[in-house]
C-alpha positions in Angstrom: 55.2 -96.3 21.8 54.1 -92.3 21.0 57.9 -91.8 20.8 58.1 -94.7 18.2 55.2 -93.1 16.2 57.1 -89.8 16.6 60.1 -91.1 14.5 57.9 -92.5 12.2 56.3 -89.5 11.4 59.5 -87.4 11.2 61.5 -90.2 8.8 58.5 -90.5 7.1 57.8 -86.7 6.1 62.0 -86.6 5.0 61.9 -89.7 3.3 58.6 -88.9 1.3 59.9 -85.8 0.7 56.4 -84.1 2.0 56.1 -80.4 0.9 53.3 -79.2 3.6 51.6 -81.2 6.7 48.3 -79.7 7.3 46.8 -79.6 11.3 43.2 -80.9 11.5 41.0 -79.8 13.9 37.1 -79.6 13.8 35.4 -76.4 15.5 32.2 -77.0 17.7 29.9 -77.6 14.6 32.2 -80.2 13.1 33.4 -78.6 10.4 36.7 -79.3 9.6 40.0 -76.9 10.1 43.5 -76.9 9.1 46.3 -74.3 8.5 49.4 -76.1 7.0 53.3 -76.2 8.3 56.5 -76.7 6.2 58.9 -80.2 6.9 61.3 -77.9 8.9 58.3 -77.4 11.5 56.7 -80.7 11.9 59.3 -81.3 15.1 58.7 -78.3 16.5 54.8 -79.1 16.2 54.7 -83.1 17.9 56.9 -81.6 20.8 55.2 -77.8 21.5 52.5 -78.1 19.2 51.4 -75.1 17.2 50.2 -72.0 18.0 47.1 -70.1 16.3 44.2 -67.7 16.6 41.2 -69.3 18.4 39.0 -66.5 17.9 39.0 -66.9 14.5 37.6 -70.7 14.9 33.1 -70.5 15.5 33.2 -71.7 19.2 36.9 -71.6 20.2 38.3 -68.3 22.1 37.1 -64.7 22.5 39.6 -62.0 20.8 40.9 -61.2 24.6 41.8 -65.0 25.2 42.9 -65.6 21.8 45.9 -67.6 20.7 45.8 -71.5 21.4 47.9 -74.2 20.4 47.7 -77.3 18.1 48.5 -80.3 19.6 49.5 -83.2 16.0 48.2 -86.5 17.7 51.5 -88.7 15.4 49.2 -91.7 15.8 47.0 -90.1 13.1 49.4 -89.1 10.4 48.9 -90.1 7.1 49.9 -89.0 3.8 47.4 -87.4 1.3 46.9 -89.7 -1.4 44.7 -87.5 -3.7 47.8 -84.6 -4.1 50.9 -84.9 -6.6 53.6 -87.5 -5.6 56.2 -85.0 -6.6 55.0 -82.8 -3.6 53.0 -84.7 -1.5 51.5 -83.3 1.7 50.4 -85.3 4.7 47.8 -84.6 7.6 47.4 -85.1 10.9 44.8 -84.5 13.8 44.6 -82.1 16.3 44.0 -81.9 20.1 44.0 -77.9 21.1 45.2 -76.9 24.2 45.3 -73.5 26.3 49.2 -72.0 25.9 50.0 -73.7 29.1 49.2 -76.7 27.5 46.0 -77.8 29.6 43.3 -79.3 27.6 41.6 -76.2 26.1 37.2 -76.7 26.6 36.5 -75.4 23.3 38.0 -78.4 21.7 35.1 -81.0 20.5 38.2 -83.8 20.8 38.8 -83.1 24.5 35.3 -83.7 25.1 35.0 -86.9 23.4 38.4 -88.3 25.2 37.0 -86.8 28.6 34.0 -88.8 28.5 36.2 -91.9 27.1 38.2 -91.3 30.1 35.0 -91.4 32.4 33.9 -94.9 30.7 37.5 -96.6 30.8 37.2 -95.5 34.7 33.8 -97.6 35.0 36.0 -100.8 33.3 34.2 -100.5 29.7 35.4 -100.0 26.4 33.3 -97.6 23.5 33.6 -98.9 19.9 31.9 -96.9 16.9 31.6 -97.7 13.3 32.0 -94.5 10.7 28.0 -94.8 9.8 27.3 -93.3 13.0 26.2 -96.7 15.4 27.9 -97.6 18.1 28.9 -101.3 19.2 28.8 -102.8 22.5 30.4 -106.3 22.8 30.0 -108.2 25.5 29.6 -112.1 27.0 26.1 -112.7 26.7 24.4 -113.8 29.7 20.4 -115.8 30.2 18.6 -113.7 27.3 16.7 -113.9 24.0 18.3 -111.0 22.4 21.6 -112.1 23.6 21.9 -108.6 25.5 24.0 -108.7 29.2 22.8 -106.6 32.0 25.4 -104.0 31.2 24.3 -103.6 27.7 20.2 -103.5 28.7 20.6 -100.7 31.1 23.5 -99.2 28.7 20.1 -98.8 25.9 17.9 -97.6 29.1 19.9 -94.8 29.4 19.8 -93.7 25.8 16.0 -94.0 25.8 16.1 -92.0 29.1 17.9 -89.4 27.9 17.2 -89.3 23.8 15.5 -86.1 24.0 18.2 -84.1 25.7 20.7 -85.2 23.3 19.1 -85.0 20.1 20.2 -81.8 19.3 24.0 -83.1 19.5 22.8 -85.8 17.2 20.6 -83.9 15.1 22.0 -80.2 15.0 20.2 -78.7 11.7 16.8 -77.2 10.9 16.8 -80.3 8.0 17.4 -82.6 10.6 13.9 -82.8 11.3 12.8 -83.3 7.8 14.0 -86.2 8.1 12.7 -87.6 11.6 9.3 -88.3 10.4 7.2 -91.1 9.6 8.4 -92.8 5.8 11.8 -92.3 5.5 12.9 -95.7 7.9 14.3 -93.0 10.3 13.0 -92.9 14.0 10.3 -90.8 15.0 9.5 -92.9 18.3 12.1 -93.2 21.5 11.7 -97.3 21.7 14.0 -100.1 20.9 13.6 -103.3 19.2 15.0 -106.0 17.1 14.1 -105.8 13.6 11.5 -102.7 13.8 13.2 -99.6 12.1 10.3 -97.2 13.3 12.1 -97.6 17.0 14.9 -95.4 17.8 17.6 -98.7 18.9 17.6 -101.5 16.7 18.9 -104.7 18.1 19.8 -106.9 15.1 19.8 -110.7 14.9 23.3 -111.7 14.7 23.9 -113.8 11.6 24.6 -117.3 12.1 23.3 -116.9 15.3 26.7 -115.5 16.4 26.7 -114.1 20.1 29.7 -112.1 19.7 27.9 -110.3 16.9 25.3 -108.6 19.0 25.2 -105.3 18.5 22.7 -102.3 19.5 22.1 -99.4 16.9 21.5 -95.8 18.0 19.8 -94.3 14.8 18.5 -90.8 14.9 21.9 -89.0 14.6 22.8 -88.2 10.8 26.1 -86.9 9.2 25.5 -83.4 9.6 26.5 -83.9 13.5 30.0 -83.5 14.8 31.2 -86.8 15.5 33.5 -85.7 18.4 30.3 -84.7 20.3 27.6 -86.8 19.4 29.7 -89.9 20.4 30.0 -87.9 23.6 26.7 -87.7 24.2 25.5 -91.3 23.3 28.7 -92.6 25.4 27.2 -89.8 28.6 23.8 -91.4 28.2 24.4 -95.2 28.0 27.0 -94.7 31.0 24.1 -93.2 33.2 22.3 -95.8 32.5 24.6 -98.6 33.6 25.5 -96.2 36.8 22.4 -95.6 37.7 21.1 -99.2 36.6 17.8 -98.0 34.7 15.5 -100.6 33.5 15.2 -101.5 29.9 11.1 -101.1 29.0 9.6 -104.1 27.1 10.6 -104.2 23.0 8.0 -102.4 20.7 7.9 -105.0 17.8 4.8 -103.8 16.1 5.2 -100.8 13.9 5.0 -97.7 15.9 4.0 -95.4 12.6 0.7 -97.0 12.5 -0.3 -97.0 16.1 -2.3 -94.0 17.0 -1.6 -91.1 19.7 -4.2 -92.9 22.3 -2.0 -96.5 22.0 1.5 -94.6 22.2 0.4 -92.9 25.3 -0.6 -95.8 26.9 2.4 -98.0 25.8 4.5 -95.1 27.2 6.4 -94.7 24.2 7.2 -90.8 23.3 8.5 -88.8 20.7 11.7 -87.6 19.6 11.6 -83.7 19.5 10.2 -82.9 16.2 12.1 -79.6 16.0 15.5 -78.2 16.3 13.4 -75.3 18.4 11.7 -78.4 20.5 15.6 -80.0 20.8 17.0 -77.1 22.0 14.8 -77.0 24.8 15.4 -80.3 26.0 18.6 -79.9 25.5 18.9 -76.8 27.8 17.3 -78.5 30.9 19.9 -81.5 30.5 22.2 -81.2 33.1 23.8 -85.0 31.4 25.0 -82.9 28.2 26.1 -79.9 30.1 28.1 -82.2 31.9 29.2 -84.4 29.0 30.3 -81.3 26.5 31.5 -79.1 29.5 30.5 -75.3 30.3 32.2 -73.9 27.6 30.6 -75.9 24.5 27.1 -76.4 26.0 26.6 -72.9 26.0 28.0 -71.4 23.0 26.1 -74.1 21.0 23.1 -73.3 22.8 23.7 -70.1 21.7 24.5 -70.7 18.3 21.3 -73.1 17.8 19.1 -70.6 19.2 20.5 -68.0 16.6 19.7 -70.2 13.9 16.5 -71.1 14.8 15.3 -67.5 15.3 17.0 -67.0 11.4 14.5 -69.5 10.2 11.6 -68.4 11.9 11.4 -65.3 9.8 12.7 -66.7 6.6 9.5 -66.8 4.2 10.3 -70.1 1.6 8.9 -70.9 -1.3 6.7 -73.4 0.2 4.8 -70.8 1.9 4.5 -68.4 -1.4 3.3 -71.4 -3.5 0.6 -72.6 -0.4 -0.5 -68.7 0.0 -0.5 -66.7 -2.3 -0.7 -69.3 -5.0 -4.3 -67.6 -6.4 -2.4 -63.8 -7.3 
């Protein structure tokens, strides 16, 4: 099959007559990379891949351990339809690997297909949407909410662990301007069917359809890298199922109006209401150090803490117009 989709690609970039192919990658933040090849290369690329300066990439190599290589995955090669059809250029994704072609642990798309690797072990498949939920389908089995076993202790473990990975999810300062009560994002770590202060929505499938269950995880927002906030969810739920946590009881009233007293006593905490407070969850996690791997948990440790201590002595205009608003 990959050598099917190999010979696709290669007819397709001569018959199309494609002037550049450009290599995506993302670096540990998410933002996206490319450096371009000509036609003549693109063989070269799908059988050796492509090799380029890491250190140059936020998160990738040191100077002394430099040069990796780009990996084209053919299954993701399309052409551009937004350049001129007289010279059209195409693109196609990237897995980076070490020069000895071992999966290099900078790479944010080895970590997701790692932790794919660990669910398809455990017998289960992991199916996102582009809006940042995930979907969990599965034969319902004796239940109101149409939920299995699997998919019950699957939410446990995101509850469990929603703290620790809320930095992954939620990686910018403005993140947490917009985890707060009046906005219909979640402030609370709860779960329920059609309550949007809770942190997992269960929806009521239309039609009453069974097969349309679904479970929503919805603190993460688009200013995450996908590659390893999936990782993180995927990490979570699976620890759940392994460890078979317990679901607690749906919150169905609305959480913004209870007081601190009535949380407490229902059990239900907070998300961290900073990127500072996320960070230190997210340090103590031993699930996320394992999920991202050695390499990525601590640089973006670093990197958040560097960003935090940048705001901390930034003076905005808030502050001018709340203080010194009488000179």
């Amino acid at each position: 099959m990959i050598e099917q989709q190999r010979d696709y690609v290669l007819r397709t970039v001569e018959e199309r007559g494609i002037r550049l192919v450009r290599l995506w990658f993302t670096d540990v933040l998410g933002n996206l990379k490319s450096f371009a090849i000509s036609p003549a290369e693109m063989e070269n690329a799908l059988n050796d891949g492509m090799s380029f300066d890491g250190s140059a990439i936020d998160g990738f190599s040191r100077v002394q351990e430099s040069d990796v290589l780009a990996l084209p995955d053919p299954n993701t090669f399309e052409v551009l339809p937004w350049v001129d059809p007289k010279g059209a250029e195409a693109r196609v994704f990237c897995d980076i690997a070490k020069l000895d072609g071992t999966a290099f642990d900078g790479d944010p798309r080895q970590v997701l297909r790692r932790n794919l690797n660990n669910a398809h072990k455990l017998g289960f498949q992991f199916y996102v949407a582009p809006d940042i939920e995930y979907f969990y389908f599965d034969p319902p089995k004796v239940d109101s909410y149409n939920l299995s076993v699997t998919a019950k202790q699957f939410m446990a473990g995101l509850l469990r662990h929603a703290a620790e990975i809320t930095a992954v999810t939620n990686q910018n300062i403005n993140s947490y301007k917009r985890l707060v009560p009046g906005f219909e994002a979640p402030v609370h770590i709860s779960w329920a069917r059609n309550n949007r202060s809770g942190l997992i929505r269960v929806p009521i499938a239309k039609r009453n359809s069974d097969q349309a269950t679904r479970i929503e995880y919805r603190s993460p927002d688009p200013a995450c890298n996908p590659y390893l906030a999936f990782s993180v969810i995927l990490a979570a739920g699976l620890r759940g199922i392994q460890e078979g946590y317990e679901l607690p009881p749906e919150a169905d009233s609305n959480l913004f109006e209870m007081g601190d007293d009535m949380l407490v006593k229902l059990g239900i905490e907070q998300l961290p209401q900073s990127l500072s407070d996320a960070l230190r969850a997210m340090e103590r996690s031993e699930l996320v150090a394992e999920a991202l791997g050695e390499h990525i948990f601590e640089w973006f440790l670093r990197n958040k803490r560097a960003e935090w201590r940048g705001y901390k002595t930034h003076i905005s205009q808030y502050e001018l117009n709340r203080y010194l608003r009488s000179l």
